[in-house]
N, C-alpha and C positions, 0 to 999 in steps of 0.2 A: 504494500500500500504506500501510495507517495504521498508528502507532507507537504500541508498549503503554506506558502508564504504571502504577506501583506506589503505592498509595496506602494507611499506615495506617490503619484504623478501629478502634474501641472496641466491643468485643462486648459492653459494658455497657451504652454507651449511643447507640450508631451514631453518633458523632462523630470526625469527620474528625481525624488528627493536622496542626495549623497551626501555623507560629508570628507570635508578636505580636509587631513591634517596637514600641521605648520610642517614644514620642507625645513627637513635636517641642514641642510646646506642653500646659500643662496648662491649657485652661480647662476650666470647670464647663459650657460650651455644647458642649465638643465630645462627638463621637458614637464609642463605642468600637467599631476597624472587626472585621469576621470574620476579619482573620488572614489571612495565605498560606498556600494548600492546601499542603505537602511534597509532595512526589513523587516517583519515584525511579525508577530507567529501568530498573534489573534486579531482579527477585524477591529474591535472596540479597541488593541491597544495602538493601533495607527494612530484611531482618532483622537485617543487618549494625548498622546504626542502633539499630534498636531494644535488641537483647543488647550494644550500647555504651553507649547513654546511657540505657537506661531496661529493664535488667537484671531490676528489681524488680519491677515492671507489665508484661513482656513479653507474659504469660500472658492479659492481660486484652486484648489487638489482634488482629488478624488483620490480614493482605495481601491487598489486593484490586486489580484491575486494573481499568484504563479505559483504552479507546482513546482516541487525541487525537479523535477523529472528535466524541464524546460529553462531553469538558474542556470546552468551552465553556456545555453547557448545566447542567451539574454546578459552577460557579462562579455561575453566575446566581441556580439555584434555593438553594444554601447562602448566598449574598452573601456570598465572599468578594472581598478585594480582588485579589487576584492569586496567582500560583503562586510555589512554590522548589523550583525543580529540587535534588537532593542531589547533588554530582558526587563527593562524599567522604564518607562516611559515618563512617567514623572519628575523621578532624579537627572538627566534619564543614566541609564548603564549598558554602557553600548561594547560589546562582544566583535573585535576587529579579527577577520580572519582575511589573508592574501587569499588572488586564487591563484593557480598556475595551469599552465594551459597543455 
């Protein structure tokens, strides 16, 4: 049995909600990556997230699912670099895994 995953999108502009961490290093050669996809394991805790920390632009996202079965090909064709699971939406406590291809 495959496992659903919860993922913000922008009904503006069909981009994925990620986050960027702060870049180890500042050179002018380096390459800015795509970000960790967020994802969230239960429907209400998207929205949890969202009407927490992004109250004001809630209106402009929607919740959309994806099975793990389909996460791996949906990280290739966006390039990002890897996932963050949300285990807290609140606090929040975000779960960083790379992927590798």
């Amino acid at each position: 049995m495959s496992q659903v995953f919860y993922l913000l999108r922008s009904r503006l502009d069909g981009q994925y909600l990620v986050a960027h961490p702060k870049p180890r290093t500042t050179s002018p050669e380096q390459q800015p990556d795509q970000g960790y996809l967020l994802m969230f394991q239960e429907h209400f805790d998207a929205l949890s997230y969202l009407n927490t920390h992004g109250a004001a632009v809630a209106d402009r996202f929607a919740v959309e699912s994806i099975p793990n079965t389909q996460l791996n090909g949906l990280l290739k064709r966006w390039g990002f670099v890897g996932i963050g699971v949300v285990k807290d939406p609140l606090l929040p406590q975000i779960e960083f895994m790379s992927h590798t291809s």
